[in-house]
PDB file with SEQRES, HELIX, SHEET and CRYST1 records, atoms N, CA, C and O in Angstrom:
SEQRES   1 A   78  UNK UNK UNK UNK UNK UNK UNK UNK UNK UNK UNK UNK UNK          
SEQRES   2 A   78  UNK UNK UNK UNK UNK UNK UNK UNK UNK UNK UNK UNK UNK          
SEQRES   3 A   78  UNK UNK UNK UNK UNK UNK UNK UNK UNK UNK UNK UNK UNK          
SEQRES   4 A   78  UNK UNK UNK UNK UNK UNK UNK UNK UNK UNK UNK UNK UNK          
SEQRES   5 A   78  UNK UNK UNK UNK UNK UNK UNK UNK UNK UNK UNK UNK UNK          
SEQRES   6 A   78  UNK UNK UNK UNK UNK UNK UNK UNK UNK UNK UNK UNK UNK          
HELIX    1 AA1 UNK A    2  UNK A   19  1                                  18    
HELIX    2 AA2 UNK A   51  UNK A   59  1                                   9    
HELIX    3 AA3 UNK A   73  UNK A   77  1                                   5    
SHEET    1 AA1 2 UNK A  25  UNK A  32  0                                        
SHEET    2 AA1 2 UNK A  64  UNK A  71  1                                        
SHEET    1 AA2 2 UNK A  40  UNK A  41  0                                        
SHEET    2 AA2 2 UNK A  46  UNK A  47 -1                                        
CRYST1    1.000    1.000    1.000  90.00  90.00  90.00 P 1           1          
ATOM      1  N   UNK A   1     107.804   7.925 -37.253  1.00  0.00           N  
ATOM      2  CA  UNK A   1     108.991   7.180 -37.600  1.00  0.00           C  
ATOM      3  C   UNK A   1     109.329   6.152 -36.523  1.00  0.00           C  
ATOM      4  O   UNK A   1     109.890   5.106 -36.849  1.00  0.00           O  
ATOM      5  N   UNK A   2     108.969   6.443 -35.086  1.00  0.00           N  
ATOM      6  CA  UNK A   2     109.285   5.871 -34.214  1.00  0.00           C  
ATOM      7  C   UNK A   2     108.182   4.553 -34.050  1.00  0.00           C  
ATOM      8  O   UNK A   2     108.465   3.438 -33.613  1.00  0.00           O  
ATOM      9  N   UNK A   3     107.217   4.895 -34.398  1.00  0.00           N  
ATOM     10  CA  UNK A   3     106.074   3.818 -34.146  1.00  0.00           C  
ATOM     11  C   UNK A   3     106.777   2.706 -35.473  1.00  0.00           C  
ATOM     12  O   UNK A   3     107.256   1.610 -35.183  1.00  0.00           O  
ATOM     13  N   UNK A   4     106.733   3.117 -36.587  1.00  0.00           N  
ATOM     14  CA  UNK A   4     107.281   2.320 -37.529  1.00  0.00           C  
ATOM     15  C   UNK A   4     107.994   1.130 -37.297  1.00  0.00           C  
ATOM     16  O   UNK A   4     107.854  -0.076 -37.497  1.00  0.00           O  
ATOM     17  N   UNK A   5     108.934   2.026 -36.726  1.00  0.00           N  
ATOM     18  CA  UNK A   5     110.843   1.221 -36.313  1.00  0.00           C  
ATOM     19  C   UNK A   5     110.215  -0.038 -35.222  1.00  0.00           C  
ATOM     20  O   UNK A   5     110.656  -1.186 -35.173  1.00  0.00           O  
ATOM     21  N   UNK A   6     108.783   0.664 -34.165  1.00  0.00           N  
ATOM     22  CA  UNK A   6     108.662  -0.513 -32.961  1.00  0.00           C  
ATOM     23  C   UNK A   6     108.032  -1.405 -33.845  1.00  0.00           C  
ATOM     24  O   UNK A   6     108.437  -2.567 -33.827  1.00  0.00           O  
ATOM     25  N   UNK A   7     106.923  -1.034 -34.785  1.00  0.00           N  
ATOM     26  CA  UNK A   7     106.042  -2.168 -35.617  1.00  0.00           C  
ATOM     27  C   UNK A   7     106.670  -3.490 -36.171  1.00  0.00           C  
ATOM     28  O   UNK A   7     106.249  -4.646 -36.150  1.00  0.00           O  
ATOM     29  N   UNK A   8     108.267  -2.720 -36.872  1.00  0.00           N  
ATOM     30  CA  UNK A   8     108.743  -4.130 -37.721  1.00  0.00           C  
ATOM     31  C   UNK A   8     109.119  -4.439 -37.035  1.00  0.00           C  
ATOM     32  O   UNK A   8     109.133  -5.662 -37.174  1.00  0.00           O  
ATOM     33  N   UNK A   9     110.008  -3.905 -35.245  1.00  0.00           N  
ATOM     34  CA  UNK A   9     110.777  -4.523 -34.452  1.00  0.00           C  
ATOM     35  C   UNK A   9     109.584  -6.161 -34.165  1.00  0.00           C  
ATOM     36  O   UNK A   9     109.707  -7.321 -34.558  1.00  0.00           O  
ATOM     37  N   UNK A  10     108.459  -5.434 -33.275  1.00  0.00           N  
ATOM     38  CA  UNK A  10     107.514  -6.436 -32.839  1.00  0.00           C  
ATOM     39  C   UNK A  10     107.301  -7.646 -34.103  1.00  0.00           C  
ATOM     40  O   UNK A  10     107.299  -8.855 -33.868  1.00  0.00           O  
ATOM     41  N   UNK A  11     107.163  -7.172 -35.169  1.00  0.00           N  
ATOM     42  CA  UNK A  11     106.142  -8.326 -36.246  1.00  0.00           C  
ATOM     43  C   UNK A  11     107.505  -8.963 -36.174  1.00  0.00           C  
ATOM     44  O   UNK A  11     107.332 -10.024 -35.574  1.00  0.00           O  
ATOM     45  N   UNK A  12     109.085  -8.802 -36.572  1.00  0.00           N  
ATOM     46  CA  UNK A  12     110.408  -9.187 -36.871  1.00  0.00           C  
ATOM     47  C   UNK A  12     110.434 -10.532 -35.561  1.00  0.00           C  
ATOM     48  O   UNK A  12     110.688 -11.693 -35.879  1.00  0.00           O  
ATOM     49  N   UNK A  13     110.040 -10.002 -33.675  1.00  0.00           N  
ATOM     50  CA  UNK A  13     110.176 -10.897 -33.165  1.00  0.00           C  
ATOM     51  C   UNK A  13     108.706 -11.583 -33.554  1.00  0.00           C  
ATOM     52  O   UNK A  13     108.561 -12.743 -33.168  1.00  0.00           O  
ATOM     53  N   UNK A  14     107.945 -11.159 -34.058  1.00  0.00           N  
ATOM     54  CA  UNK A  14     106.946 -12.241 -34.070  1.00  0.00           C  
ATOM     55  C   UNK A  14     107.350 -13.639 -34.909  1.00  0.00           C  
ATOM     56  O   UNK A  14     107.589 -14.799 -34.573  1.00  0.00           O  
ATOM     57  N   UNK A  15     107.308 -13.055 -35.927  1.00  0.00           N  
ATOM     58  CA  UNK A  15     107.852 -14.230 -37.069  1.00  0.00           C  
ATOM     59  C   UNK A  15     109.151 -15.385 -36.650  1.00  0.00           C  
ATOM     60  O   UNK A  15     109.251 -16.589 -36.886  1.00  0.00           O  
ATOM     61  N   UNK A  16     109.919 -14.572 -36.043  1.00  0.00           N  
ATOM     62  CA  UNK A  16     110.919 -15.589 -35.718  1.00  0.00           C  
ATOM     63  C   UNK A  16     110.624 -16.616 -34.409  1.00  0.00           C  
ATOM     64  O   UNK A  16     110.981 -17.771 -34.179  1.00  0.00           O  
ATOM     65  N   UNK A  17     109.760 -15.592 -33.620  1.00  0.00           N  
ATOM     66  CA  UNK A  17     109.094 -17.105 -32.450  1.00  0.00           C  
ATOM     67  C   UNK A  17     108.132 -18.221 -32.921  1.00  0.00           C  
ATOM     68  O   UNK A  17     107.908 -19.249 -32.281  1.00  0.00           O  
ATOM     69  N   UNK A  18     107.435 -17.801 -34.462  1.00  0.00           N  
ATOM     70  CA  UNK A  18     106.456 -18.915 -35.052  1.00  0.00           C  
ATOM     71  C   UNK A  18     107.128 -19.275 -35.669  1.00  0.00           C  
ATOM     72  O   UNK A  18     106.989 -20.487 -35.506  1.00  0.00           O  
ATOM     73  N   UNK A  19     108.137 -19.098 -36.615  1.00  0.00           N  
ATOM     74  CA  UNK A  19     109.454 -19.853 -37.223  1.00  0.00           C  
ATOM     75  C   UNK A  19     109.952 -21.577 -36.018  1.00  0.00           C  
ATOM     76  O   UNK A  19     109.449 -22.645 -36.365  1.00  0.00           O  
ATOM     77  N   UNK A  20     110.555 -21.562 -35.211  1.00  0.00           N  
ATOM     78  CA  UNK A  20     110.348 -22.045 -34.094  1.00  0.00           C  
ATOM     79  C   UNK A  20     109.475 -23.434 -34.179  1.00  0.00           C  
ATOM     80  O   UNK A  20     109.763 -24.599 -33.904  1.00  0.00           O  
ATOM     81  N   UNK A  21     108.282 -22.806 -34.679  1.00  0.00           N  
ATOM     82  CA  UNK A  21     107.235 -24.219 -34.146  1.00  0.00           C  
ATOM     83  C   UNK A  21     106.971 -24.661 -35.979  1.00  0.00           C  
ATOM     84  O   UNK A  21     106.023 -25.426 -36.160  1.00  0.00           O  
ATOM     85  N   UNK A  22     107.562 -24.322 -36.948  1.00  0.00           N  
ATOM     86  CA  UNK A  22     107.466 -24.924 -37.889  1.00  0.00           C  
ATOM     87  C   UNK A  22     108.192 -26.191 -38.164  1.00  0.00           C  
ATOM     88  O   UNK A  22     107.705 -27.101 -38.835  1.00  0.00           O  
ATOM     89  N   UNK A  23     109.346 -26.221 -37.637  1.00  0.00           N  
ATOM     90  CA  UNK A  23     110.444 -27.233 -37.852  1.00  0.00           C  
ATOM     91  C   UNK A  23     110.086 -28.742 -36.048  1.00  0.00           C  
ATOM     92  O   UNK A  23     110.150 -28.900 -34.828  1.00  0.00           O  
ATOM     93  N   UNK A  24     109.819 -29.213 -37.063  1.00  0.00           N  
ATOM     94  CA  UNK A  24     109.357 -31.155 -36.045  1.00  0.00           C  
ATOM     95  C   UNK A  24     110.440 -31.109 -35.658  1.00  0.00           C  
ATOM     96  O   UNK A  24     111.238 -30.865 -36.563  1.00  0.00           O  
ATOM     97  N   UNK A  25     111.102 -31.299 -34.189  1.00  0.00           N  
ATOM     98  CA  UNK A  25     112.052 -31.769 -33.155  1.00  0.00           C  
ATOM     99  C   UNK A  25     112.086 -33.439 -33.709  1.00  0.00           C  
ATOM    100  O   UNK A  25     111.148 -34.193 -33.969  1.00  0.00           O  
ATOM    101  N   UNK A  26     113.708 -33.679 -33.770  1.00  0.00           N  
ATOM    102  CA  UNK A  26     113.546 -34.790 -34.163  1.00  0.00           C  
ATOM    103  C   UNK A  26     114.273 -35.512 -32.566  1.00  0.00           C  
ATOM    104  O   UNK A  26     115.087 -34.953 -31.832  1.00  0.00           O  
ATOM    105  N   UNK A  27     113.736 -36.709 -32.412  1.00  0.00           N  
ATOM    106  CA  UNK A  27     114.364 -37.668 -31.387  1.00  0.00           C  
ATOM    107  C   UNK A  27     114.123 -38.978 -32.117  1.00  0.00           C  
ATOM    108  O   UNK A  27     113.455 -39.398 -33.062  1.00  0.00           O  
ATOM    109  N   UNK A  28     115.160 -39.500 -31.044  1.00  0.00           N  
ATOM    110  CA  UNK A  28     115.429 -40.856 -31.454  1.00  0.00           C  
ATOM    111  C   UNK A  28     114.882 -41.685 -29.937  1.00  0.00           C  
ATOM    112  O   UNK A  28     115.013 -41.328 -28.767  1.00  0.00           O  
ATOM    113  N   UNK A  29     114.201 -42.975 -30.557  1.00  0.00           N  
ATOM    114  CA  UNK A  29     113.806 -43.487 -29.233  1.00  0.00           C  
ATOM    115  C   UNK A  29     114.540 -45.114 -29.589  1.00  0.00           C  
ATOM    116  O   UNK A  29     114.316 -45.891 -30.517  1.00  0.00           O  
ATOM    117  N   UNK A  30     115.243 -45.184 -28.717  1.00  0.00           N  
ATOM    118  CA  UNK A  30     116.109 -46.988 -28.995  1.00  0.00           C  
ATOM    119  C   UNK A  30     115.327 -47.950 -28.360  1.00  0.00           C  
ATOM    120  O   UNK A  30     114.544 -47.537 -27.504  1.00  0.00           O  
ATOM    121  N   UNK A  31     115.371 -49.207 -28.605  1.00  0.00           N  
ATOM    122  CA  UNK A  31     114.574 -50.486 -27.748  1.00  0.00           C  
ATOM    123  C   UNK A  31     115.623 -51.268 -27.883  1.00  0.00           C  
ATOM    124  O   UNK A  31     116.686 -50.976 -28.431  1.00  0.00           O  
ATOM    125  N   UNK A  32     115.298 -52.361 -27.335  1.00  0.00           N  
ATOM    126  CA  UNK A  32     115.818 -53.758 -27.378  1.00  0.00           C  
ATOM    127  C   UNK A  32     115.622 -54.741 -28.196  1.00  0.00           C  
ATOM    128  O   UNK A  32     114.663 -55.496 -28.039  1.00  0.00           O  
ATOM    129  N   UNK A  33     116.752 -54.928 -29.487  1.00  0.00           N  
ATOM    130  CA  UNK A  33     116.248 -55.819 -30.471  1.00  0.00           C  
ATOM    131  C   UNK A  33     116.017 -57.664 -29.992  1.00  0.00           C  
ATOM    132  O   UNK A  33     115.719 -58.574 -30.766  1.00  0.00           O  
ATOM    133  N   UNK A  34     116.232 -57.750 -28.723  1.00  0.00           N  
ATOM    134  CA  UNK A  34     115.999 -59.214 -28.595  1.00  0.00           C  
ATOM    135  C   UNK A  34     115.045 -59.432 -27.295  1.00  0.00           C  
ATOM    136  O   UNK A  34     115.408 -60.034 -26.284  1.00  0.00           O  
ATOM    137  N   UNK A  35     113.537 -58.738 -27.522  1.00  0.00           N  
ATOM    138  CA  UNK A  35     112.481 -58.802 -26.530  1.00  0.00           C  
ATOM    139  C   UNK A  35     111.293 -59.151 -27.429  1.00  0.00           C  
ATOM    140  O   UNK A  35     110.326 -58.415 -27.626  1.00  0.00           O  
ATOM    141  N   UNK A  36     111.460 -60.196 -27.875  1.00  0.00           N  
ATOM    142  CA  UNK A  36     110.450 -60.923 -29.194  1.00  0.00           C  
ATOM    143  C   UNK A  36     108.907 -61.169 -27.956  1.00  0.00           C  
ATOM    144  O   UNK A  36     109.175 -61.775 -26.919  1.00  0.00           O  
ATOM    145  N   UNK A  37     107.834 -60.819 -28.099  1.00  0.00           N  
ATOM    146  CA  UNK A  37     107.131 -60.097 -28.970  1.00  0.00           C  
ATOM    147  C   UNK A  37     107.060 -58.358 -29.098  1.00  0.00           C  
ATOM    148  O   UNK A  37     106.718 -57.424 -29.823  1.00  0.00           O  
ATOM    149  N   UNK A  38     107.577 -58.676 -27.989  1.00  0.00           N  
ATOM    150  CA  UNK A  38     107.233 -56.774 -27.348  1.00  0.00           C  
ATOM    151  C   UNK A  38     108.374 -56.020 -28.145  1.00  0.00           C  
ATOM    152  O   UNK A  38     107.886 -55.036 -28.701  1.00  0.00           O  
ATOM    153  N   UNK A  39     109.322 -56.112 -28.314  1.00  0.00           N  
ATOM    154  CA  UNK A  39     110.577 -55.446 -28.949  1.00  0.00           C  
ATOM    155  C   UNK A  39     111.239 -56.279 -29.662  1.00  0.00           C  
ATOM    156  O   UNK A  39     111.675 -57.321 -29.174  1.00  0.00           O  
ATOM    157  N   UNK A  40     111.378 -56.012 -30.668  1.00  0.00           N  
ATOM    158  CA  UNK A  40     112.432 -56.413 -32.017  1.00  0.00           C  
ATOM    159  C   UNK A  40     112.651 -56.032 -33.174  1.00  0.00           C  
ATOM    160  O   UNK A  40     111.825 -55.293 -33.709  1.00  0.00           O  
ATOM    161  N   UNK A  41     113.543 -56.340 -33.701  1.00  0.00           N  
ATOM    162  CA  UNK A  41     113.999 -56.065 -35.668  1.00  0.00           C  
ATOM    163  C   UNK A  41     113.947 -57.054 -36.289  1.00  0.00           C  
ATOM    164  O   UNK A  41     114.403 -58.188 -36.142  1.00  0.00           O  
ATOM    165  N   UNK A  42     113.299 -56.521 -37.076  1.00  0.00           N  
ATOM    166  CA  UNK A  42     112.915 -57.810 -38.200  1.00  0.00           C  
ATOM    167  C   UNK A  42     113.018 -57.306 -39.719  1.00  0.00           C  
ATOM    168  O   UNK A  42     112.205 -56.649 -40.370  1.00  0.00           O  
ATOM    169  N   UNK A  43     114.170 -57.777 -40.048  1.00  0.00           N  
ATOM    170  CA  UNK A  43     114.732 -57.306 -41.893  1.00  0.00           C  
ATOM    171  C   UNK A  43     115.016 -55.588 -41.701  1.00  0.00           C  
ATOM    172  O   UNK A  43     114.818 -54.753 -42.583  1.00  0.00           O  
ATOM    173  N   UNK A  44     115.714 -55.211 -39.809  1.00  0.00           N  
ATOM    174  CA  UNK A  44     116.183 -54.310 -40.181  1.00  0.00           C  
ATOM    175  C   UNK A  44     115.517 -52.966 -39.768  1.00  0.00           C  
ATOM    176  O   UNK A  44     115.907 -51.799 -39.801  1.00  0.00           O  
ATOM    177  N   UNK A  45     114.135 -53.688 -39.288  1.00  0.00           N  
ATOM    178  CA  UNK A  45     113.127 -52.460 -38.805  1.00  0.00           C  
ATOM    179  C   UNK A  45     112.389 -52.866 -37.664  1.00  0.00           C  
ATOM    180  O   UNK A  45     112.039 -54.023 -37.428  1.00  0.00           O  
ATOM    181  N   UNK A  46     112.140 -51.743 -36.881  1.00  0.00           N  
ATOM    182  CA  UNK A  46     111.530 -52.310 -35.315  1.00  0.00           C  
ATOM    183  C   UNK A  46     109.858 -52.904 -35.633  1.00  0.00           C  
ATOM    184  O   UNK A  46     108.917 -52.645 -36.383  1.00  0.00           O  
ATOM    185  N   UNK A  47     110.173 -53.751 -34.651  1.00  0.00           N  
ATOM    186  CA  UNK A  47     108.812 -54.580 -34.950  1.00  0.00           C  
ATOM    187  C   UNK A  47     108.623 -54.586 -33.340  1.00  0.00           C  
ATOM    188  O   UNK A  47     109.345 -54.190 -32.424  1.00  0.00           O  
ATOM    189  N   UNK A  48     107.218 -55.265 -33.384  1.00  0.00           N  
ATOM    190  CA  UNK A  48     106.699 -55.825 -31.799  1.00  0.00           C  
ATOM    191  C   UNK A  48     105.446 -54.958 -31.360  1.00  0.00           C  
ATOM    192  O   UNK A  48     104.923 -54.086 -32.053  1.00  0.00           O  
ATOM    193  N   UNK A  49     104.978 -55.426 -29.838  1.00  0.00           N  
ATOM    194  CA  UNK A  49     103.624 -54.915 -29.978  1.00  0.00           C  
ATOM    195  C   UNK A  49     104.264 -53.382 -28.937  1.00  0.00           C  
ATOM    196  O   UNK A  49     103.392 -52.594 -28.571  1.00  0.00           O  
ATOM    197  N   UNK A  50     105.241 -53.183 -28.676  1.00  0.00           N  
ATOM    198  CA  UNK A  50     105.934 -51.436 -27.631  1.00  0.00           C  
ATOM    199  C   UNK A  50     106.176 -50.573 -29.137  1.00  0.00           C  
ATOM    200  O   UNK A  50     105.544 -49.529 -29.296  1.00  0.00           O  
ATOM    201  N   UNK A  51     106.685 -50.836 -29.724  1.00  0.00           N  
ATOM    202  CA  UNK A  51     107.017 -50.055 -30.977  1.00  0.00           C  
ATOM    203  C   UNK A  51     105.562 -49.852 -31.814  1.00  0.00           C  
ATOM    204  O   UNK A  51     105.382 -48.723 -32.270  1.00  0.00           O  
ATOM    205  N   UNK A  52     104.587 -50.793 -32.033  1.00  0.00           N  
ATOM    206  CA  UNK A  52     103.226 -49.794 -32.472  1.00  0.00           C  
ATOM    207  C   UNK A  52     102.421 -49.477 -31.410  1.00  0.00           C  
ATOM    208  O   UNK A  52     101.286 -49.188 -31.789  1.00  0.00           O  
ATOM    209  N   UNK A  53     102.557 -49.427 -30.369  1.00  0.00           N  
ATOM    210  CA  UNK A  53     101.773 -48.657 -29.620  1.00  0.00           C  
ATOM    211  C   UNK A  53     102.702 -47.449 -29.175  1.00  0.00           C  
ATOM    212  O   UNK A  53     102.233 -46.918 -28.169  1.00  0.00           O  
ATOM    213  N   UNK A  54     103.712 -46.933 -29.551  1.00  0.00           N  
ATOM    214  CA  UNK A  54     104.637 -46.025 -29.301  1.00  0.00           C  
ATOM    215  C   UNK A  54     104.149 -45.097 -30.652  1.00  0.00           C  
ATOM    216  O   UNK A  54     103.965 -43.893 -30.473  1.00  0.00           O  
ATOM    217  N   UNK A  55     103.936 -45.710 -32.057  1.00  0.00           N  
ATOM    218  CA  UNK A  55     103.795 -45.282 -33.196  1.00  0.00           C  
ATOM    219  C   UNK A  55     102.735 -44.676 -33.038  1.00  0.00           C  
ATOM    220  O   UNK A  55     102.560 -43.491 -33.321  1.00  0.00           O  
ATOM    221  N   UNK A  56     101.772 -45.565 -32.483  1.00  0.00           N  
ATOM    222  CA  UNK A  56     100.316 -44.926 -32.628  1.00  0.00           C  
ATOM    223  C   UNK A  56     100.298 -43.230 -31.589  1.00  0.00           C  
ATOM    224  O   UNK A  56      99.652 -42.302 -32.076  1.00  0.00           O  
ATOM    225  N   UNK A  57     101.010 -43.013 -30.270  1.00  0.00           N  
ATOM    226  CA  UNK A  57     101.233 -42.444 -29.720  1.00  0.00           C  
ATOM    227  C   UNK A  57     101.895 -40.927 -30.596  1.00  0.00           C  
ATOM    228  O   UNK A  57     101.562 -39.745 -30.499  1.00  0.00           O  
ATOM    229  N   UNK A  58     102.857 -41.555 -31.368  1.00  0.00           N  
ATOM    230  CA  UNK A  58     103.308 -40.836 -31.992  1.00  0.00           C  
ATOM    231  C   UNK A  58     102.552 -39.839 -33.217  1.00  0.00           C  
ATOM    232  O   UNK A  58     102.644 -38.696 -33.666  1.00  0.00           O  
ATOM    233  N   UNK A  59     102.113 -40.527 -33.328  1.00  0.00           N  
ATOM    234  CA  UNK A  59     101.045 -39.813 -34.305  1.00  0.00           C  
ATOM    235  C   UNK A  59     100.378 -38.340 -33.801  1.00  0.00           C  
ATOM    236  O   UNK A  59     100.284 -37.219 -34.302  1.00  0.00           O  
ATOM    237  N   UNK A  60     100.050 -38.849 -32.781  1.00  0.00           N  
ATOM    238  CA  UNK A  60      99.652 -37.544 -32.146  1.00  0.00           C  
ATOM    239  C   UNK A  60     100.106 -36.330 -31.750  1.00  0.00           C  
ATOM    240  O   UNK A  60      99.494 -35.434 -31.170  1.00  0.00           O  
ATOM    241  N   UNK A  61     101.642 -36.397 -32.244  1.00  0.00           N  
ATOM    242  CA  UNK A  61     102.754 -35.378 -31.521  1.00  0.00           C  
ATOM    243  C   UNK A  61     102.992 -34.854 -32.790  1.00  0.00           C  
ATOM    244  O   UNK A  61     104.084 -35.239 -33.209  1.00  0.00           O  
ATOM    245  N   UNK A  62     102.320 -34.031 -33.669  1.00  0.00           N  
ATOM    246  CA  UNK A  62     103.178 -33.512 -35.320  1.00  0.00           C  
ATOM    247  C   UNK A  62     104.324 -33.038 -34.842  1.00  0.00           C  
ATOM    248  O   UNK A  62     105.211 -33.526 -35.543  1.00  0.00           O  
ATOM    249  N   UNK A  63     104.803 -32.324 -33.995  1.00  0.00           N  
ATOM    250  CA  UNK A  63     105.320 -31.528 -33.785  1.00  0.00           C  
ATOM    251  C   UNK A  63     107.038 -32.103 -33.608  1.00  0.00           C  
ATOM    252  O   UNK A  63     108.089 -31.596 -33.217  1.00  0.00           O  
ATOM    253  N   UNK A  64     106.555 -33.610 -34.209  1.00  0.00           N  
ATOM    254  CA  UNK A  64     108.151 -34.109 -33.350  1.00  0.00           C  
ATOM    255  C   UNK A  64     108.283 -35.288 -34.525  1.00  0.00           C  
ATOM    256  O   UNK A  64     107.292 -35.971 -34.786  1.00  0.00           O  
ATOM    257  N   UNK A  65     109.334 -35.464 -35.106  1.00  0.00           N  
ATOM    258  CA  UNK A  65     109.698 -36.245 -35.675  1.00  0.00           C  
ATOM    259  C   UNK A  65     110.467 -37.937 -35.275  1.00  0.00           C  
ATOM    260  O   UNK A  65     111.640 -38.296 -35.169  1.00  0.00           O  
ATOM    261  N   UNK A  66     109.584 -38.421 -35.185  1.00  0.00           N  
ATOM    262  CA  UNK A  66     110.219 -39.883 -34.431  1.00  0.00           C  
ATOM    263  C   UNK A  66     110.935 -40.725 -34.650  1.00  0.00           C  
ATOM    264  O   UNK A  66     110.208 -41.593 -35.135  1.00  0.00           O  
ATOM    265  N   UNK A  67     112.316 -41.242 -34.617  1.00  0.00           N  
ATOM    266  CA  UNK A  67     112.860 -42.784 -35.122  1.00  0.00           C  
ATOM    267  C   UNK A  67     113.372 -43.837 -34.255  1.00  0.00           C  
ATOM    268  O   UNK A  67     114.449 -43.895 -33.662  1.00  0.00           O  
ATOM    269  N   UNK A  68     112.379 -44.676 -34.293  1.00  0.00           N  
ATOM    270  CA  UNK A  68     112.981 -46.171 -33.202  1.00  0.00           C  
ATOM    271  C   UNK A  68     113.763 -47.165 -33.693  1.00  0.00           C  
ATOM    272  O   UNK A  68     113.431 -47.995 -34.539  1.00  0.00           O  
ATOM    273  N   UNK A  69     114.655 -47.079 -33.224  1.00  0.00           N  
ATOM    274  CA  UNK A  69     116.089 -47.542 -33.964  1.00  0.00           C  
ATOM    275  C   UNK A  69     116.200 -48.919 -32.479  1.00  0.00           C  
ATOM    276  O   UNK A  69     116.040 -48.698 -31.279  1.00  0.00           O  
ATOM    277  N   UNK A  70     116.481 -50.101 -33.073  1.00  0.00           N  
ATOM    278  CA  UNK A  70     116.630 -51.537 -32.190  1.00  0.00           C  
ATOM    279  C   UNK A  70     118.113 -51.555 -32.253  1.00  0.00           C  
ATOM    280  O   UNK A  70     118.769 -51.246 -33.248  1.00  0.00           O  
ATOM    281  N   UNK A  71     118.649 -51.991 -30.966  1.00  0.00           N  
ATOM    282  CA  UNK A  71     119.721 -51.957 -30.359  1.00  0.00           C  
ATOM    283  C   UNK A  71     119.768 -53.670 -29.341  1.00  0.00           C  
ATOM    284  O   UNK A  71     118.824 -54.129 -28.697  1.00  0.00           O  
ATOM    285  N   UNK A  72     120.769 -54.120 -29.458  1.00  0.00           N  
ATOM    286  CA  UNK A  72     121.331 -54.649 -28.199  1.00  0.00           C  
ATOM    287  C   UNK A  72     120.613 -53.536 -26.665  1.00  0.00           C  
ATOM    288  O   UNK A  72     120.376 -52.344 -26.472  1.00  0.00           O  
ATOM    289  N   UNK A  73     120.510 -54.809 -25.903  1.00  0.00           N  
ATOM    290  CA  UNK A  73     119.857 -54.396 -24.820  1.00  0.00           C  
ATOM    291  C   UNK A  73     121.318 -52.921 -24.237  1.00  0.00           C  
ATOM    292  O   UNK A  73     121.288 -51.697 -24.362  1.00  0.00           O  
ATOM    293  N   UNK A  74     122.194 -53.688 -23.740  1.00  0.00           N  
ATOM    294  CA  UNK A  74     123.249 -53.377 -23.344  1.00  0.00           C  
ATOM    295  C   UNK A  74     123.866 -51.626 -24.043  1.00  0.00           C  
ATOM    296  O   UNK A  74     124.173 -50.661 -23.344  1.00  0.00           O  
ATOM    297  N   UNK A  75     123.882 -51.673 -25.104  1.00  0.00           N  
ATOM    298  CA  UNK A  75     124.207 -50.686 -26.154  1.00  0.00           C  
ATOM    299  C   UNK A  75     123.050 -49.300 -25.749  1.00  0.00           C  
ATOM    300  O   UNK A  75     123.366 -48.147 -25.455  1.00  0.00           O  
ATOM    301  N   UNK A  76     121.594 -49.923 -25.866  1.00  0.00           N  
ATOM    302  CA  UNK A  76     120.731 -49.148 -25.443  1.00  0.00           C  
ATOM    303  C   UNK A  76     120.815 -48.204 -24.314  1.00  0.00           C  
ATOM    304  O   UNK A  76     120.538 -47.005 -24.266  1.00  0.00           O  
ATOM    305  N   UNK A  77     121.487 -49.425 -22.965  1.00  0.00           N  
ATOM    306  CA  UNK A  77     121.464 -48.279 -21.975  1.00  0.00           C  
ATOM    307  C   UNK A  77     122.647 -46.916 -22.171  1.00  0.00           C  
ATOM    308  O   UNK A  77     122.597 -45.781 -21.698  1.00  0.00           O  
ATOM    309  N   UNK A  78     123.751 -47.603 -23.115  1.00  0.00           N  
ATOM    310  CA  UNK A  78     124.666 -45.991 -23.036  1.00  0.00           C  
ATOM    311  C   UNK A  78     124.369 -45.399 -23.790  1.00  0.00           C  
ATOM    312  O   UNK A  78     124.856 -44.275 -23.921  1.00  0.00           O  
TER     313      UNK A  78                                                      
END                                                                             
């Protein structure tokens, strides 16, 4: 009875520490919408050559959900 009770205890924490790595961490990464070529928005969406080489980067991380959102320089830093 006692081995039982430790079995579901153990599998119970198992499941909930791999629970954990199912759900993508989401972050937000801001730039500077007025650093034309390297950083900008264009119709609203980040453009430039820091934002696809950030993308491409991104790709590699499943584990994390990414959104680069363009900002005023100023706005960015707070």
């Amino acid at each position: 009875m006692i081995i039982a009770s430790i079995r579901v205890v153990l599998l119970s924490a198992m499941w909930i520490v791999s629970c954990g790595s199912l759900v993508a961490e989401e972050i937000t990464i801001y730039g500077d919408e007025g650093y034309p070529p390297y950083s900008y928005a264009a119709e609203n969406q980040p453009k430039g050559i820091y934002v696809e080489i950030l993308r491409s980067a991104f790709k590699q991380m499943p584990d994390y959900t990414v959104t680069i959102k363009m900002v005023p320089w100023k706005r960015a830093l707070d």
